[in-house]
C-alpha positions as CSV (number, residue, x, y, z in Angstrom):
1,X,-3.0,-3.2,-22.3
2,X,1.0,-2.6,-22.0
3,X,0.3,1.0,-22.3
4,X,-2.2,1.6,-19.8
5,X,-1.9,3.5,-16.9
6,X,-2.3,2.8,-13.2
7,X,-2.7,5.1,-10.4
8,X,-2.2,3.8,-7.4
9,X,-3.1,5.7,-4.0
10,X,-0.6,4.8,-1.3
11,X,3.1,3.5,-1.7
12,X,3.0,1.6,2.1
13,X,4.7,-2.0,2.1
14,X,1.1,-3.8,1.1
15,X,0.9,-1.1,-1.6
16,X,4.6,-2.0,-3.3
17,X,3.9,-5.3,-3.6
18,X,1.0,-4.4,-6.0
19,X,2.8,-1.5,-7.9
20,X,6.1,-3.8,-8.7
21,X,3.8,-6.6,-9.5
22,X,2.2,-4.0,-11.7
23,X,5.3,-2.4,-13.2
24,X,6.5,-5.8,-14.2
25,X,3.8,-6.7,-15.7
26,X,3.9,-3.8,-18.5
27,X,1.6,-1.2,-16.7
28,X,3.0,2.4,-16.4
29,X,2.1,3.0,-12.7
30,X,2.3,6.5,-11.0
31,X,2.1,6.7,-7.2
32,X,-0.1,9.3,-5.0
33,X,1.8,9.6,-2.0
34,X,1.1,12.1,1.2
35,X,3.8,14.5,2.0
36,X,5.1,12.9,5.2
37,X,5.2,9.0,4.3
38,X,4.9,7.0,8.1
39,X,5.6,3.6,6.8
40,X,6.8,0.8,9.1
41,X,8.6,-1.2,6.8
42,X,10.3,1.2,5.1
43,X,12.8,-1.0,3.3
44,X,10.2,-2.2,0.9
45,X,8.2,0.8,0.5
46,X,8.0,2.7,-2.6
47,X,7.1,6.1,-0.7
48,X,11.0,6.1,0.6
49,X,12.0,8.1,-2.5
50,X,10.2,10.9,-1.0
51,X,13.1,11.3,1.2
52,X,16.0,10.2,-0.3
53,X,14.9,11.0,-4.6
54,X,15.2,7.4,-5.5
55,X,14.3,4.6,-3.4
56,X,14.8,0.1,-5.1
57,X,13.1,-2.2,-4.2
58,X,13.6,-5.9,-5.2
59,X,15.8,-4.1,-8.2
60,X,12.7,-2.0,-9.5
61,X,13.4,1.4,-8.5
62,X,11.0,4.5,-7.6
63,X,11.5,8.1,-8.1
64,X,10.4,11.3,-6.8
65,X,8.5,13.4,-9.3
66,X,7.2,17.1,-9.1
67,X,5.3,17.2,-12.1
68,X,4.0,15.8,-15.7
69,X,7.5,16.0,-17.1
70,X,9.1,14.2,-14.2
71,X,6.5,11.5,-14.6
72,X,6.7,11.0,-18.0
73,X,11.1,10.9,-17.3
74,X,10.7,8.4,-14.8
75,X,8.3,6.4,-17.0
76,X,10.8,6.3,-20.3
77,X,13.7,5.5,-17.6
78,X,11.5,2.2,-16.9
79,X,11.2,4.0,-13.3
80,X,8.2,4.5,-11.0
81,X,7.4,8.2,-10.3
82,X,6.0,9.0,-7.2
83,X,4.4,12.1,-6.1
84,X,2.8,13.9,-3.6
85,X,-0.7,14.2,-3.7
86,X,-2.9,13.1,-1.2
87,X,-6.3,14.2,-2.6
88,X,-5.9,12.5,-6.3
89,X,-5.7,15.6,-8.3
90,X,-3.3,13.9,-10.8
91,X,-6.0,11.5,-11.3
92,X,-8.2,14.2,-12.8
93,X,-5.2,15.5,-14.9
94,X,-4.1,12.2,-16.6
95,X,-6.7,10.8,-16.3
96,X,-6.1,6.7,-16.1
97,X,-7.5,3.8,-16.9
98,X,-7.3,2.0,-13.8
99,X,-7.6,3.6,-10.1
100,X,-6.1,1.5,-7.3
101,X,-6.8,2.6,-3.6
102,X,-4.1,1.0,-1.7
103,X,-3.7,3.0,1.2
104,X,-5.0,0.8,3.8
105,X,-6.4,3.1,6.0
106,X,-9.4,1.1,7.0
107,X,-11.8,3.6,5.7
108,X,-11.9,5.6,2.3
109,X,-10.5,8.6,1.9
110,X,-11.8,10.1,-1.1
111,X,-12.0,7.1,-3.9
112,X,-15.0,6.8,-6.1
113,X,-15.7,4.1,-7.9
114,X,-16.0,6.6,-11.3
115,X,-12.7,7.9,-10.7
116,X,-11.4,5.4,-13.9
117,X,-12.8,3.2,-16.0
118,X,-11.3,0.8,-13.3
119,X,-11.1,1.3,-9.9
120,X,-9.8,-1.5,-6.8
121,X,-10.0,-0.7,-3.7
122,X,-7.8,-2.8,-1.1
123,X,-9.3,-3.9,2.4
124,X,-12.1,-2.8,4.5
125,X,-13.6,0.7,3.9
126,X,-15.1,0.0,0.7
127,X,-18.2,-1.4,-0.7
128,X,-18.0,-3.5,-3.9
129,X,-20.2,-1.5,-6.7
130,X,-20.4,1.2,-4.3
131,X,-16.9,2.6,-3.7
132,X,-15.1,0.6,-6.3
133,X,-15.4,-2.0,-8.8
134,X,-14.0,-4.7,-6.8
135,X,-12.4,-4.8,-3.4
136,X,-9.5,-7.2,-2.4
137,X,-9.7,-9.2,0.3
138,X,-6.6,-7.8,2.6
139,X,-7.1,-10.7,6.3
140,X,-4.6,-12.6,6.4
141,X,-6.3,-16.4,5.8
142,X,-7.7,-18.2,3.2
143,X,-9.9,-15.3,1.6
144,X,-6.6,-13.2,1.4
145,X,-6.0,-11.6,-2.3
146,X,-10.0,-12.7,-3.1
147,X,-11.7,-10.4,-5.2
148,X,-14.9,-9.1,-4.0
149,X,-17.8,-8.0,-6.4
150,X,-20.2,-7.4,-3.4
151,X,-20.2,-6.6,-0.1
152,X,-17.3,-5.2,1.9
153,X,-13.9,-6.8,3.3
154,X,-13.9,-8.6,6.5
155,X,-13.5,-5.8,8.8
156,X,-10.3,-4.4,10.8
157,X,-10.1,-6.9,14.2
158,X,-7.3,-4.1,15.3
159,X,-5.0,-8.1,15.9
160,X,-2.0,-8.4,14.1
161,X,-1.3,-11.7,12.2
162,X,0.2,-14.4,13.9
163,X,3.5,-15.1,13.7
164,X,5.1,-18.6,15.1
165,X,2.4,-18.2,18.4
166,X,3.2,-14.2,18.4
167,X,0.1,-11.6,17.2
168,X,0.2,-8.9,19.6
169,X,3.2,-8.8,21.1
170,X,4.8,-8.2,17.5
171,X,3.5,-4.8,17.2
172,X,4.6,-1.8,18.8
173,X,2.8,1.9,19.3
174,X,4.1,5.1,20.8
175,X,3.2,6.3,23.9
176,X,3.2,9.9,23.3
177,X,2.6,12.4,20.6
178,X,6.3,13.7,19.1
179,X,9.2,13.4,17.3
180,X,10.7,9.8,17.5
181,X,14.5,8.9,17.8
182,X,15.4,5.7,17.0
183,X,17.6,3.4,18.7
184,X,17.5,0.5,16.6
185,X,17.5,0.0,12.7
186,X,15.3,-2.4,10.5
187,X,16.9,-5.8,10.4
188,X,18.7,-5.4,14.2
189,X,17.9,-8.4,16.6
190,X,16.5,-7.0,19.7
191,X,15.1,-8.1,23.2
192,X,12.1,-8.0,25.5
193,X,13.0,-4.5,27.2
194,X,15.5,-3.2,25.7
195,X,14.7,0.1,24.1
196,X,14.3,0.4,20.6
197,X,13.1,4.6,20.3
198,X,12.3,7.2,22.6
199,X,9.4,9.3,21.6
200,X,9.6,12.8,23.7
201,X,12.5,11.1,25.9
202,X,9.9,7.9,26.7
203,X,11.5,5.1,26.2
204,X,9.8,2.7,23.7
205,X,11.0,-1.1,24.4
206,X,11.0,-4.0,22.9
207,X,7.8,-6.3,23.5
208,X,9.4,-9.9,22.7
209,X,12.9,-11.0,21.2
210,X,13.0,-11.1,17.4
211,X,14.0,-9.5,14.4
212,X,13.4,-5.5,13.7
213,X,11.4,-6.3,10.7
214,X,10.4,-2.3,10.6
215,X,10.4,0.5,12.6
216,X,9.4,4.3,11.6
217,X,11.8,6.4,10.2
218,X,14.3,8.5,12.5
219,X,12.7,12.0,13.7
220,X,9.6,11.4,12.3
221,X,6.4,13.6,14.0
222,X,4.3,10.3,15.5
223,X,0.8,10.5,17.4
224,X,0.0,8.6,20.7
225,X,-1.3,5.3,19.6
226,X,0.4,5.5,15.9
227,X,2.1,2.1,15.0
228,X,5.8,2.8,15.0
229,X,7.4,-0.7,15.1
230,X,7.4,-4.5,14.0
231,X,9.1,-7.5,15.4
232,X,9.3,-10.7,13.9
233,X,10.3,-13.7,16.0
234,X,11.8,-15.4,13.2
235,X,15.6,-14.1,13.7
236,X,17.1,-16.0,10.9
237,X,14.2,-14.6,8.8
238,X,16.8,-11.3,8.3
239,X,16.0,-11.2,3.9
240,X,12.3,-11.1,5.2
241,X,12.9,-7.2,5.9
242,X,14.0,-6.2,2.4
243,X,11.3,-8.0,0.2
244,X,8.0,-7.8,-0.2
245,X,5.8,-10.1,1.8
246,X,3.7,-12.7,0.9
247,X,0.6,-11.3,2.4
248,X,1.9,-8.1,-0.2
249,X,2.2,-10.8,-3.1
250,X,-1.2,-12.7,-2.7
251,X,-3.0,-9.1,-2.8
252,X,-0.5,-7.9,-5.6
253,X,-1.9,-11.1,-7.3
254,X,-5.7,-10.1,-6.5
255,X,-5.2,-6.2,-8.3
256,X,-3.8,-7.8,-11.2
257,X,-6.3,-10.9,-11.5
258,X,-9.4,-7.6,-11.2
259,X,-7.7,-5.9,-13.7
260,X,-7.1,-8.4,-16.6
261,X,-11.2,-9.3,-15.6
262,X,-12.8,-6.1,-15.6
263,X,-10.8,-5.7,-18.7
264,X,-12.0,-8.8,-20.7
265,X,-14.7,-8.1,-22.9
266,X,-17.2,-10.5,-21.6
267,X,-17.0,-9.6,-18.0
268,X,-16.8,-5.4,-18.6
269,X,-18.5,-3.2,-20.6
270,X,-18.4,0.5,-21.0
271,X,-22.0,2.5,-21.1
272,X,-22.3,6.2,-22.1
273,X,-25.3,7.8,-20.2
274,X,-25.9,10.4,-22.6
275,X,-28.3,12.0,-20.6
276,X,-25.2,12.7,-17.4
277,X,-22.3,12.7,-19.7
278,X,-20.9,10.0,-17.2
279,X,-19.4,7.1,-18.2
280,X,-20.8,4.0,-16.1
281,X,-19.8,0.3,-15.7
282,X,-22.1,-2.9,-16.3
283,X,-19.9,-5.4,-14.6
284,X,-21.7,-9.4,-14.8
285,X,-20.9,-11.3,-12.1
286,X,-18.1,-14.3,-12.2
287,X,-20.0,-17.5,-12.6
């Protein structure tokens, strides 16, 4: 198992809590990232090291990678390579035994569930035995980090999480399609109406006083409507912005629970249809 290989689609905040917990845990874990990373929370995000090469987080560290060689460097370095490749090619080309989808985008875009022998899909978007061996429960409650053998993930409701009384009001979008200039940087302490970004010269305020738990990186091309920044109202909370969460953790702890149980013997099975040449799963539900 310590030599198997994980793809992992997405390197977003929710997404580096599974690849470190993955890493850690003896996996050799490559990244598909898109060209243009928009992450919020930026100082937890693997994708980072698109930008600046390498990019730590929680003292596992990330690097950019250009090819099979790189890859392979970053993996003997006990380093996570990350590359861009939005449509999954290099999981044709290496070929792994586990496929995660953690890009969060509320819908798929592009994962099959016989992509790998494994494949997890995070959040809504995917149907269980349709789109991927088993989905993770992403809602914030007490079904978070649940594996799901059937059915989908309790759909988007578009509401942040609530922090101490704040959902809403923690979460800010931009008001025009552009290139953003930030005012403020992750971990700054900031107050209802003062600005934070201007997007196109528009000034983009604060919604409520807090902490800048994440905002978008500096001169970033941003849509009307895109998510571009996140307050928390915890102000002493300032270590918060340069860990993973524990709504990250709890679904980090779901991928690796499916994992280890599609790979025990008595729960997955491996059936050549000789007729297809496909290889297909017989997955027996948990008792």
């Amino acid at each position: 198992m310590l030599n198997d290989i994980v793809i992992i689609r997405g390197g977003g905040d929710i997404a580096s809590g599974t690849i470190q917990k993955l890493h850690r845990s003896g996996f050799k874990v490559l990244v598909l990232e898109v060209p243009s990373p928009t992450s919020i929370r930026r100082s937890v995000c693997y994708s980072e090291c698109i930008y600046e090469g390498e990019f730590t987080v929680e003292n596992t560290s990330s690097v950019f990678a250009k090819d099979i060689k790189d890859i392979e460097n970053a993996w003997n370095e006990n380093k996570i390579p990350v590359v861009i490749d939005p449509q999954g090619t290099y999981i044709d080309t290496i070929k792994p035994s586990v496929v995660v989808d953690a890009i969060l985008a509320k819908k798929n875009l592009g994962t099959k569930i016989d992509m790998s022998h494994i494949t997890i899909a995070l959040g809504p978007g995917f149907e269980a035995g349709k789109d991927a061996h088993i989905v993770i429960e992403t809602m914030r409650g007490h079904n978070l980090g649940r594996l799901i053998f059937e059915r989908q993930a309790i759909a988007n409701t578009g509401v942040p999480g609530e922090i101490k009384g704040f959902s809403k009001e923690r979460v800010i979008y931009s008001p025009s399609s552009g290139l953003i200039k930030n005012a403020k940087e992750i971990g700054d302490i900031v107050e209802a109406g003062e600005p934070i970004a201007y997007v196109n010269g528009i000034e983009v305020r604060a919604t409520m006083n807090g902490l800048l738990r994440g905002i978008i990186r500096d001169h970033s091309k941003v849509s009307i409507g895109l998510k571009i920044a996140d307050i928390d109202p915890r102000i002493s909370e300032l270590q918060n912005c340069y860990t993973i969460s524990d709504k990250a953790r709890a679904i980090a702890g779901g991928v690796l629970e499916a994992i280890l149980y599609l790979q025990a013997e008595k729960n997955y099975e491996r059936c050549i249809d000789y007729g297809r040449g496909n290889i297909n799963t017989n997955l027996r539900k948990p008792s």
